[in-house]
FIFIFI-874835 format. One record per residue: residue in three letters; x negated, y negated, z of N, C-alpha, C in turn. Coordinates in steps of 0.1 Angstrom, whole numbers, padded with zeros to 4 digits, always signed. Atoms other than C-alpha are relative to their C-alpha. Layout:
ALAXYZXYZXYZ ...
//
This chain:
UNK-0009-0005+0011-0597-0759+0999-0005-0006-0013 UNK-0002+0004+0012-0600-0766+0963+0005-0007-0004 UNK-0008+0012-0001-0595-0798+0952+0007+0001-0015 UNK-0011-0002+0008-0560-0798+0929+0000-0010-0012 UNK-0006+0009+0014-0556-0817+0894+0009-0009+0001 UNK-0012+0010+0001-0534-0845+0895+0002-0005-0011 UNK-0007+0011+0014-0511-0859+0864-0006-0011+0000 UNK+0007+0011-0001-0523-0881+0850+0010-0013+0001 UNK-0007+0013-0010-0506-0917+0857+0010-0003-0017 UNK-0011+0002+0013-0475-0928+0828+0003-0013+0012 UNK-0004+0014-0002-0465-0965+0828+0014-0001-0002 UNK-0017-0003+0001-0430-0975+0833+0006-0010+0012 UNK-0010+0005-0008-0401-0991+0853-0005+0014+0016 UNK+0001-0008-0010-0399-0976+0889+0003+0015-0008 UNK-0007-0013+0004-0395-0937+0885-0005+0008+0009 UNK+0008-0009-0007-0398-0908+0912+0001+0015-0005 UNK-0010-0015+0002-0399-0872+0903-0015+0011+0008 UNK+0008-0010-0009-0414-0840+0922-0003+0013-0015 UNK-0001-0013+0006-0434-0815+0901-0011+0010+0009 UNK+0010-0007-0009-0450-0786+0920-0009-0006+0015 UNK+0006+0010-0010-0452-0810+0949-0003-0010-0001 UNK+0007+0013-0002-0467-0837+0934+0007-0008-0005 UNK-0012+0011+0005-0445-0871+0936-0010-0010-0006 UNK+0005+0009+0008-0455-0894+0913+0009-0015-0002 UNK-0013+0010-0004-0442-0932+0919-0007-0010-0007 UNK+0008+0014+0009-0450-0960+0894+0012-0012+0002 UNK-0005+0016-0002-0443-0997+0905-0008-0008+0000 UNK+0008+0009+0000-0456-1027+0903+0000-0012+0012 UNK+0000+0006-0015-0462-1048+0937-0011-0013+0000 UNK+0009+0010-0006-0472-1080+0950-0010+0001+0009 UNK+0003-0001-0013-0494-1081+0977+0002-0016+0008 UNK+0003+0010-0008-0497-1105+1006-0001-0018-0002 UNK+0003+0020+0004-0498-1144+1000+0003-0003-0014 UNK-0003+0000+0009-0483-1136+0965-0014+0002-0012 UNK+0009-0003+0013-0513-1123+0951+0008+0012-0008 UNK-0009-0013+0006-0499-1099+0921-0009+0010+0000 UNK+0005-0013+0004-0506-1064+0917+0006+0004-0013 UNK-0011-0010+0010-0499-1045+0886-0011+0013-0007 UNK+0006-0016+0008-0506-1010+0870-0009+0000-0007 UNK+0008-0002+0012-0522-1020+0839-0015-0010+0001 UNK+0010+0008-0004-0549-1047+0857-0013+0006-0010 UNK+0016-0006+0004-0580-1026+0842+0002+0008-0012 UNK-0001-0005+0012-0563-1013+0812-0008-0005-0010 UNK+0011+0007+0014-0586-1038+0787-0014+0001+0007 UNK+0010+0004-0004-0612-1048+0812-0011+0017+0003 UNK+0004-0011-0008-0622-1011+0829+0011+0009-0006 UNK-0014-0005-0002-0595-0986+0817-0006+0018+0001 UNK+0001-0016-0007-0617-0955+0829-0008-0003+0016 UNK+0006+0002-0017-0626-0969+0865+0011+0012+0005 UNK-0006-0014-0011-0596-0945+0881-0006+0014-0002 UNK+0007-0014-0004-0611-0915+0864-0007+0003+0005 UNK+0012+0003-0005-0646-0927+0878+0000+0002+0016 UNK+0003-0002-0012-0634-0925+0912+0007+0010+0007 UNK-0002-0012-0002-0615-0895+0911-0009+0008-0006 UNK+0012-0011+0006-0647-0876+0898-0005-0001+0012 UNK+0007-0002-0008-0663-0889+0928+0005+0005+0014 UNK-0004-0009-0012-0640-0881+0953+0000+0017-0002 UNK+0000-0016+0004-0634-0847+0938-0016+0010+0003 UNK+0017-0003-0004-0675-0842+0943+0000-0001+0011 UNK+0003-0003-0016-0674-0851+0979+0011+0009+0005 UNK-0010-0008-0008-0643-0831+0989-0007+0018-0004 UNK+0009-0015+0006-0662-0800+0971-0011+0004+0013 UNK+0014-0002-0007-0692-0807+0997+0006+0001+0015 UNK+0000+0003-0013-0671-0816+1026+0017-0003+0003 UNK-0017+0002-0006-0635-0809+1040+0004-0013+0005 UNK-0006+0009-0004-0633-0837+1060+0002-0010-0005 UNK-0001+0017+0006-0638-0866+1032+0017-0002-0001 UNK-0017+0003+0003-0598-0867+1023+0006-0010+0016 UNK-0004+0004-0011-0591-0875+1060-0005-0015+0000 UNK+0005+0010-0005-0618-0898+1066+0000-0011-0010 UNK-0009+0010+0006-0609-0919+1036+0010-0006+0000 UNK-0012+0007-0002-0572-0922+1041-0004-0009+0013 UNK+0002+0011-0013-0582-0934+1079-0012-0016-0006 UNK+0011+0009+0000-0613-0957+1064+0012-0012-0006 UNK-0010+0010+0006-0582-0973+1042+0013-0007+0008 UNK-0006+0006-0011-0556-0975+1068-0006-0012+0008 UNK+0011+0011-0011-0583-0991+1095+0000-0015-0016 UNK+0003+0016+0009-0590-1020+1060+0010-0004+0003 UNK-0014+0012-0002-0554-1028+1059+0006-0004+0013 UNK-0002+0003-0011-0548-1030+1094-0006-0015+0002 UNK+0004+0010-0005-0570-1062+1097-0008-0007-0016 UNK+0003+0011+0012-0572-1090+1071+0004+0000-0012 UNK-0007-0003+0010-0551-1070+1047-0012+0010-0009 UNK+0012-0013+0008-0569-1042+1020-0006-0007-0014 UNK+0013+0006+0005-0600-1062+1012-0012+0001+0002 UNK+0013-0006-0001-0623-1037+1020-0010-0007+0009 UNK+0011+0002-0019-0640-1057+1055-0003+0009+0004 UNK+0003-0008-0009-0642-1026+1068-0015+0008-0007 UNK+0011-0004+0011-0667-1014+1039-0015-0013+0006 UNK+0011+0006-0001-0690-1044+1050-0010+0006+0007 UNK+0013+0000-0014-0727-1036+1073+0000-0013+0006 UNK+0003+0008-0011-0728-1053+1099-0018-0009-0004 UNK+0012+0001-0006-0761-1077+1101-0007-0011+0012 UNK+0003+0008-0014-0781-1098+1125+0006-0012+0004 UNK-0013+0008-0004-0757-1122+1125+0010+0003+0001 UNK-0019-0003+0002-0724-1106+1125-0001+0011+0007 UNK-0005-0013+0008-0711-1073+1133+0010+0003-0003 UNK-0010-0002+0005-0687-1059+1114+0008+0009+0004 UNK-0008-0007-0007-0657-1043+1115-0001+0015+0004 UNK+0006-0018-0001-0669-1007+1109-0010+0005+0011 UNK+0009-0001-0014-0691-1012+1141+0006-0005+0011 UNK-0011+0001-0011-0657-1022+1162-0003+0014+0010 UNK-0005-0011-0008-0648-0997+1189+0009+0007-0003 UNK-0009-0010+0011-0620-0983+1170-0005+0007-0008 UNK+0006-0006+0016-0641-0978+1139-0009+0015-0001 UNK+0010-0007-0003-0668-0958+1158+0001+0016-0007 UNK+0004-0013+0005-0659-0923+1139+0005-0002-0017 UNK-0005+0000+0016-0648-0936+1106-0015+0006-0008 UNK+0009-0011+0008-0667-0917+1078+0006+0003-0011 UNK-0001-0002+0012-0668-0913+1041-0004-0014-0007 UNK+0007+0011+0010-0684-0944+1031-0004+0003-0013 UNK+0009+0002+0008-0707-0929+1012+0008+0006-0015 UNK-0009-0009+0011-0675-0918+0988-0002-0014-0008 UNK-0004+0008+0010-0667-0949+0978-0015-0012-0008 UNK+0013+0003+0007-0704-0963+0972-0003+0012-0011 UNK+0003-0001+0012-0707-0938+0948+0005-0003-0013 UNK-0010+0002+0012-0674-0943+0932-0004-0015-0005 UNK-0001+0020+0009-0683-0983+0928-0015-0001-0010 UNK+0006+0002+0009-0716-0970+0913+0003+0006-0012 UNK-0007-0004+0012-0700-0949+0888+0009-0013-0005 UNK-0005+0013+0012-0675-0979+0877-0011-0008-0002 UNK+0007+0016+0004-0702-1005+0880-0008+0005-0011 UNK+0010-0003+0019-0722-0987+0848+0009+0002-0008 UNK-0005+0003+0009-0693-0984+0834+0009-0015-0005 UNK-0002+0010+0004-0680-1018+0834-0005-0014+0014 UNK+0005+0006-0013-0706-1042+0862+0014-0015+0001 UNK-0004+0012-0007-0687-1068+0880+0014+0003+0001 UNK-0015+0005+0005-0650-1062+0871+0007+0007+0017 UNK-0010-0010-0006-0636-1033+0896+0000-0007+0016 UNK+0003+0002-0016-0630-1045+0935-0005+0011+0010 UNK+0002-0015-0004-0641-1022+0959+0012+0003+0011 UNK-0012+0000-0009-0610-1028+0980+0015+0009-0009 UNK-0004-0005+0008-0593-1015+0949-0004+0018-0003 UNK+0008-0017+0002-0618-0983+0943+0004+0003+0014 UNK-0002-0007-0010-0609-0977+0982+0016+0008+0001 UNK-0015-0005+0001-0571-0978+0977+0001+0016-0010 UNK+0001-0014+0008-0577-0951+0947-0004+0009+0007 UNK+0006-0009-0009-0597-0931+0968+0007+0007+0010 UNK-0010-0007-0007-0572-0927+0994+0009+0007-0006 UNK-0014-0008+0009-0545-0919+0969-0006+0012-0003 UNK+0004-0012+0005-0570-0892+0955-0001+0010+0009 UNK+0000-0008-0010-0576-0881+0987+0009+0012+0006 UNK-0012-0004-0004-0539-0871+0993+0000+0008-0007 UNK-0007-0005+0009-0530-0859+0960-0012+0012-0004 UNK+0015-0010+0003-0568-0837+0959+0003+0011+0013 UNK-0005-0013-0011-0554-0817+0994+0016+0003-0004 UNK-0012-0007-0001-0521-0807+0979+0013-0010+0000 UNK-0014+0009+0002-0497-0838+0986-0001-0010-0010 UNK-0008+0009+0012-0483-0865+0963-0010-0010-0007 UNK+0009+0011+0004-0500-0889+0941+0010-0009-0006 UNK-0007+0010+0000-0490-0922+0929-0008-0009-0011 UNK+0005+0007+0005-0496-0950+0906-0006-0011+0007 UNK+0006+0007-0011-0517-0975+0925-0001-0015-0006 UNK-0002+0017+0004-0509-1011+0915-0015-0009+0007 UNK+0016-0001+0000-0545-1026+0911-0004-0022-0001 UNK+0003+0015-0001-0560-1063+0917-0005-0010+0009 UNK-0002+0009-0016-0568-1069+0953-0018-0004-0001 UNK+0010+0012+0000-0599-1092+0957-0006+0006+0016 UNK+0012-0003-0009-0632-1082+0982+0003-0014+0010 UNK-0004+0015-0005-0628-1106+1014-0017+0002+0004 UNK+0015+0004+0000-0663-1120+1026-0001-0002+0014 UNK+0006+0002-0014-0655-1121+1063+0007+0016+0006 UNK-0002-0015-0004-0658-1087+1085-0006-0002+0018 UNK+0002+0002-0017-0654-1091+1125+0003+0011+0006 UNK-0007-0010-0004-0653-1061+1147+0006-0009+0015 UNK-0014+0003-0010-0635-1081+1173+0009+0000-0006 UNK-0016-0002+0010-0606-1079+1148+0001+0009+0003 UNK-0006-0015+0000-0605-1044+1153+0010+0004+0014 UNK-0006-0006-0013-0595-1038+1190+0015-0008+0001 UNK-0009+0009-0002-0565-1066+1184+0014+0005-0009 UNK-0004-0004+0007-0557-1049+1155+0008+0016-0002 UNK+0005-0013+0000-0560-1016+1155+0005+0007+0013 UNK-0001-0009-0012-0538-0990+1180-0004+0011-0002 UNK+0011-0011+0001-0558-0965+1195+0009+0015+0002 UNK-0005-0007+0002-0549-0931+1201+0008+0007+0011 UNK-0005+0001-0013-0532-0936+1236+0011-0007+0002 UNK-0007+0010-0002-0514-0958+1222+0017+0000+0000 UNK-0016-0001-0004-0474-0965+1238+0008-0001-0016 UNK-0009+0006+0012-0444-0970+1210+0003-0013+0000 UNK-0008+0022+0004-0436-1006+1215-0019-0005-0003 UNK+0011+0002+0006-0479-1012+1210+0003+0009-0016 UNK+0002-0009+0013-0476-0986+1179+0008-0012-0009 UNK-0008+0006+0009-0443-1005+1166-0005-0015-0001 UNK+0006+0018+0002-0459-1044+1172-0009+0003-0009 UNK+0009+0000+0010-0488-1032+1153+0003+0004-0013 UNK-0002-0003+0010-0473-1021+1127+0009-0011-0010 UNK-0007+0009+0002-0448-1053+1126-0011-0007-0006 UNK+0014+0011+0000-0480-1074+1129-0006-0002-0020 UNK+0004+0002+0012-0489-1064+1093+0014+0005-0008 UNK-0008+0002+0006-0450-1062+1080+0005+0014-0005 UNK-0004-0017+0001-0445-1021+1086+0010+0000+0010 UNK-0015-0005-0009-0410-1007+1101-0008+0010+0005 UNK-0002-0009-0008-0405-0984+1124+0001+0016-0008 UNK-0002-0006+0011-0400-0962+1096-0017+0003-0008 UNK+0012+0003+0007-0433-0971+1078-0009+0010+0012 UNK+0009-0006-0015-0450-0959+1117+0002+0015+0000 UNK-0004-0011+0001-0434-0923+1115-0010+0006-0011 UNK+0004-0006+0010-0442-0917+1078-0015+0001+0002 UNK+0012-0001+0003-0478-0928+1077-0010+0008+0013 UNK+0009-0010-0009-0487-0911+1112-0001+0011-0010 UNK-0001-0017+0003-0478-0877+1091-0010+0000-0005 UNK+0014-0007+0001-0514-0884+1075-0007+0004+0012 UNK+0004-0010-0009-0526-0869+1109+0000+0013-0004 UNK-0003-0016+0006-0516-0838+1090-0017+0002-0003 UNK+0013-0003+0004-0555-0840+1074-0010-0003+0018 UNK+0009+0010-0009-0583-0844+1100-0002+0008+0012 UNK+0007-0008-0012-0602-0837+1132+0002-0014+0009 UNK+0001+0006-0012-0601-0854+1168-0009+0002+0008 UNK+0014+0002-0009-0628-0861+1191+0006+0005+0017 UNK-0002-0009-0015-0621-0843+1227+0008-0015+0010 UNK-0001+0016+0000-0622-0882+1237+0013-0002-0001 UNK-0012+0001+0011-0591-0889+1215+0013+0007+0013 UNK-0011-0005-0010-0568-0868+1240+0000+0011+0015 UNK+0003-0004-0010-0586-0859+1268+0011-0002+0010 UNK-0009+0004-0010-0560-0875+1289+0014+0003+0003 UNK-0012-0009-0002-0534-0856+1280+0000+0014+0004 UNK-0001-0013-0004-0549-0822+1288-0003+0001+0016 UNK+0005-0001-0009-0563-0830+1321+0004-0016+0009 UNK+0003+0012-0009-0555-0869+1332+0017-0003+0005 UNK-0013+0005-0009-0517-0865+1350-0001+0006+0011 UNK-0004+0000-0015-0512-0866+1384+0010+0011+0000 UNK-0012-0011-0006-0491-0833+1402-0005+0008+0001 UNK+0001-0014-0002-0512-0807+1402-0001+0005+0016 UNK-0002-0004-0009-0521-0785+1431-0008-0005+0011 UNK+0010+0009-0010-0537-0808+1462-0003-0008-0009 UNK-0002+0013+0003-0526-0838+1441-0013+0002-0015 UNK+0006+0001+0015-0552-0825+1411+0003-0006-0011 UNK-0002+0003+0008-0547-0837+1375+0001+0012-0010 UNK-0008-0011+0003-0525-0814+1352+0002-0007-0012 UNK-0001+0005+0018-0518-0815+1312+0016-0010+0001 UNK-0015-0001+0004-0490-0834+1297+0007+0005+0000 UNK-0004-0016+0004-0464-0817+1302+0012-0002-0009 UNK-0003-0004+0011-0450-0825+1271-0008+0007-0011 UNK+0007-0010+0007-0473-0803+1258+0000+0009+0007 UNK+0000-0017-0001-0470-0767+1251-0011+0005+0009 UNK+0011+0000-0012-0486-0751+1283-0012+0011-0008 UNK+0012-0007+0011-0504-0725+1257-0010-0011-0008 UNK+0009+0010+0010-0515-0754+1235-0008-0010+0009 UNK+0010+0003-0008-0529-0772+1264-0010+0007+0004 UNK+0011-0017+0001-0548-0739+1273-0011-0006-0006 UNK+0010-0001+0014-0565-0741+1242-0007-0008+0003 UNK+0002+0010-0003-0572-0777+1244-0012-0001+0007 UNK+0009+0003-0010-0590-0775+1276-0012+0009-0002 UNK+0014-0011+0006-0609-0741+1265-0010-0008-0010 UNK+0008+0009+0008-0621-0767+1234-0008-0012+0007 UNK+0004+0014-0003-0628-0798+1255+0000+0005+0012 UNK+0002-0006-0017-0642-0783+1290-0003-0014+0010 UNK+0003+0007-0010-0644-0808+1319-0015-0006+0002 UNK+0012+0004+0002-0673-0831+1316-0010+0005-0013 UNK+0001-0005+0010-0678-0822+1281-0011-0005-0009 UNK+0010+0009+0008-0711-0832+1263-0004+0004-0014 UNK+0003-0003+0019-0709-0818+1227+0006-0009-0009 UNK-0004+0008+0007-0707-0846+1202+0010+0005-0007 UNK-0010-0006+0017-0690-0825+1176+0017+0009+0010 UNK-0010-0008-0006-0663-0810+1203+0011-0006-0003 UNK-0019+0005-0003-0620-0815+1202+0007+0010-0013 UNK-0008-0008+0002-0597-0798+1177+0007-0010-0013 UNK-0005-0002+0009-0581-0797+1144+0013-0012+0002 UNK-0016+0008-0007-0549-0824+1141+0010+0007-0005 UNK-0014-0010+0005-0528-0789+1123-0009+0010-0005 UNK+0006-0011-0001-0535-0760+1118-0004+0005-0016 UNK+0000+0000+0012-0533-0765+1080-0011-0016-0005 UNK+0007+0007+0003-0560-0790+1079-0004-0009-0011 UNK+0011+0005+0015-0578-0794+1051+0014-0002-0013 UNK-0014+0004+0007-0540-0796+1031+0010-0009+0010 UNK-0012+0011-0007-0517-0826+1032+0017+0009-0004 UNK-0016-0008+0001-0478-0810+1041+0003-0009+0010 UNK-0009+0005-0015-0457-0817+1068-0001+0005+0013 UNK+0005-0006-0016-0473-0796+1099+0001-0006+0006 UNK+0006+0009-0009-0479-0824+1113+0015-0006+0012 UNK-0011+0005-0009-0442-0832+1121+0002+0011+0007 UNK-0005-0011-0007-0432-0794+1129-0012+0002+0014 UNK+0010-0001-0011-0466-0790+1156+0010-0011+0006 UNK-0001+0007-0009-0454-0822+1170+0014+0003+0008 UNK-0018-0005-0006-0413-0810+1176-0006+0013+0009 UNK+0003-0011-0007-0431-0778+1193-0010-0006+0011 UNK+0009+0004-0016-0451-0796+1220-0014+0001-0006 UNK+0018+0001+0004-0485-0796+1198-0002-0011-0006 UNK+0010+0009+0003-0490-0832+1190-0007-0001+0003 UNK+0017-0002-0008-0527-0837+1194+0001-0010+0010 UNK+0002+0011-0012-0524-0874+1206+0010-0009+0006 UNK-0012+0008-0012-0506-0897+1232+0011-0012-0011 UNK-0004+0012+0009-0501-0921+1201+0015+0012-0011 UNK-0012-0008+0004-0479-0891+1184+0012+0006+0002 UNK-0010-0003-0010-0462-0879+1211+0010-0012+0004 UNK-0013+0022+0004-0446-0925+1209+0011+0007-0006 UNK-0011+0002+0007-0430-0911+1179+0015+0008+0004 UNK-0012-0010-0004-0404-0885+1199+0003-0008+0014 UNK-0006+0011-0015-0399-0915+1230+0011-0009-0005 UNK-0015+0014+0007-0371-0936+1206+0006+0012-0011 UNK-0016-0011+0003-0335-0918+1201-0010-0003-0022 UNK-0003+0004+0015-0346-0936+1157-0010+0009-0002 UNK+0014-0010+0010-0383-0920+1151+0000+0015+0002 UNK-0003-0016-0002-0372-0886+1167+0007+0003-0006 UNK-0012-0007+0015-0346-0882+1140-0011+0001-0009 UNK+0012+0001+0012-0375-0894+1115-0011+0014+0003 UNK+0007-0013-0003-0396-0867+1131+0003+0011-0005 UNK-0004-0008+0005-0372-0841+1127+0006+0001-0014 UNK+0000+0001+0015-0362-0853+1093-0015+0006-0009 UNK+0008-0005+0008-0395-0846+1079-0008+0012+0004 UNK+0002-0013-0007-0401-0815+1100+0004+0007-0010 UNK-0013-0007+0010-0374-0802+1076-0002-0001-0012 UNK+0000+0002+0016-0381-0817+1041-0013-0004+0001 UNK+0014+0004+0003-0417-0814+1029+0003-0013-0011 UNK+0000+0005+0011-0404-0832+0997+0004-0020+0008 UNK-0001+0011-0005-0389-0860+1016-0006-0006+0011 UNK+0018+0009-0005-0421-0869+1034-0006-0004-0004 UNK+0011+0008+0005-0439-0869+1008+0006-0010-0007 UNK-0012+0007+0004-0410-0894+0991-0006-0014+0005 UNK+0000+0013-0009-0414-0915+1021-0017-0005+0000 UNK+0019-0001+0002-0452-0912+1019-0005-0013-0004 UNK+0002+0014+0009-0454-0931+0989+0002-0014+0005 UNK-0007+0015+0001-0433-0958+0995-0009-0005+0011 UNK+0008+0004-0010-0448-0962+1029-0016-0008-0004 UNK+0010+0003+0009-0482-0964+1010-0005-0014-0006 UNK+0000+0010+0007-0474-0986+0988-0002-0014+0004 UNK-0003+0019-0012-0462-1016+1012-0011-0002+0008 UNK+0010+0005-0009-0492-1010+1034-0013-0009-0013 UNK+0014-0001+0007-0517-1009+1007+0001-0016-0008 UNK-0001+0015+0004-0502-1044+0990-0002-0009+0004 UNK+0001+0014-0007-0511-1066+1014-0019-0006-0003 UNK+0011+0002+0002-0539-1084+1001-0004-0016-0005 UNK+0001+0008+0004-0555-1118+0991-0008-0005-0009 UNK+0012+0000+0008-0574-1131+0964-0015-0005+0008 UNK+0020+0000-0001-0616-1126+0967-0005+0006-0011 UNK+0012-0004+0009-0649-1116+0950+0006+0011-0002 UNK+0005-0021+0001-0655-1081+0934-0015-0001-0002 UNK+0008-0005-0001-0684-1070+0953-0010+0006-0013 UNK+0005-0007+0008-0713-1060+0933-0004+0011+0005 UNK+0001-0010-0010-0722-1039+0966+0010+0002+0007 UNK-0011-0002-0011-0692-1026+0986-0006+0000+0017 UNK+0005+0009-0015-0716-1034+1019-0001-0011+0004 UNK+0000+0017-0002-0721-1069+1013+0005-0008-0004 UNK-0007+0006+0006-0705-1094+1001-0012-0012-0009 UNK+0007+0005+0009-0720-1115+0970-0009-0011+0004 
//
């Protein structure tokens, strides 16, 4: 789809308001270990770095549907482990590897968004912008470039210098993953049960690997002479499908299925598919196993507006957690 214009950003006390969908939420946030965040960080130093990396996402989403997705996930995966100081942006080398070469990480994609975006700020002002910073933007643009909400992005967080992909698997629930693993991991970095709901709804963007929920269309016990039969909390049509996509012993790298049928746009599909028996994976199908997130579910089934509401805020608290570091002059390596 055609990537959307977003308002431009106004400074101010809290304030939320919906125009044509798009919420717009200006605050100013601490992150993590009381490093501060605030709005105007790059207003003297850099005060055209956000346009610089909304030009470049807007250029990759032009070339390629999937950048929006695989950004929000590349930003999620950073804050998930060491807080959003861009580790995950590191290369791995003969000494190390990094996180982005974990076993979780293995389909992340759109790096090469935010290396262009750090080379567009870095000619416009070298050394100042983080790239943990230009990532957080990036995601927000991501959102607010398929149709949902944008936001003021409270700016300051510091490049970390260490990047382990054993962090990832400790960190990081996969897509199999129960509710009580979903909600610890989400405690683990200082997200509710609440925060877990909202931010699955980015599943609304994006694609799954056959991999991803093979185990739901084919790996339960009952069928006929003790076979193996779909979840059967899933729609026996939408499993169908499923298995027509992802055949038994399935060797096409690029095979599995859409995570809504509205893709390439951020809305709320994501809750209504899931109340209908078409969550893709075992980790979304958690959020309808506890009497509290199945209300949350059905709540934003119902209000696009008050998803994307919750969106933000959700957003916001992940995205703050951060501690002071470098700003990278490369978003691969560290200085």
């Amino acid at each position: 789809m055609a990537p959307q214009r977003h308002s431009d950003r106004h400074r101010g006390r809290w304030s939320c308001w919906a125009v044509r969908g798009l919420v717009i939420v200006l605050v100013s946030l601490s992150g993590g270990g009381g490093h501060a965040l605030s709005l105007d960080h790059y207003s003297q130093s850099c005060p055209k770095a956000e346009a610089a990396v909304t030009a470049a996402v807007q250029q990759a989403i032009a070339k390629d549907r999937t950048v929006p997705a695989g950004l929000l996930r590349v930003h999620f995966h950073d804050c998930f482990v060491r807080g959003c100081d861009a580790s995950v942006l590191l290369d791995s080398t003969s000494n190390n590897t990094a996180e982005k070469d974990g076993p979780p990480n293995a389909s992340l994609h759109a790096f090469f968004v935010v290396d262009n975006a750090k080379t567009a700020v870095e000619s416009l002002c070298p050394g100042v912008v983080s790239c943990a910073d230009i990532l957080a933007l990036a995601a927000r643009d991501a959102v607010a470039l398929s149709g949902g909400p944008s936001w003021a992005v409270p700016l300051g967080r510091g490049d970390g210098r260490v990047s382990l992909a054993s962090d990832t698997t400790s960190a990081l629930p996969g897509p199999g993953a129960t509710f009580e693993q979903l909600k610890q991991a989400f405690h683990a970095v200082g997200l509710s049960a609440k925060d877990l709901v909202v931010l699955s709804g980015a599943h609304t963007l994006g694609f799954a690997h056959c991999s991803s929920f093979e185990a739901r269309i084919r790996g339960f016990p009952g069928g006929v002479g003790g076979g193996n039969v779909a979840d059967p909390a899933l729609r026996p049509s939408f499993a169908a499908a499923l298995r027509r996509a992802c055949p038994a012993n399935n060797t096409a790298r690029g095979a599995g299925a859409w995570m809504d049928p509205t893709s390439a746009a951020f809305d709320n599909a994501y809750f209504k598919m899931l109340q209908s028996g078409r969550g893709l994976l075992a980790s979304d199908e958690a959020l309808l196993t506890h009497p509290k997130t199945r209300r949350m579910v059905a709540l934003y089934a119902a209000s696009q507006g008050q998803f994307f509401e919750a969106f933000v805020s959700s957003m916001l608290r992940m995205s703050a957690q951060n501690q002071p570091g470098e700003v990278r002059a490369n978003c691969r390596r560290h200085n």
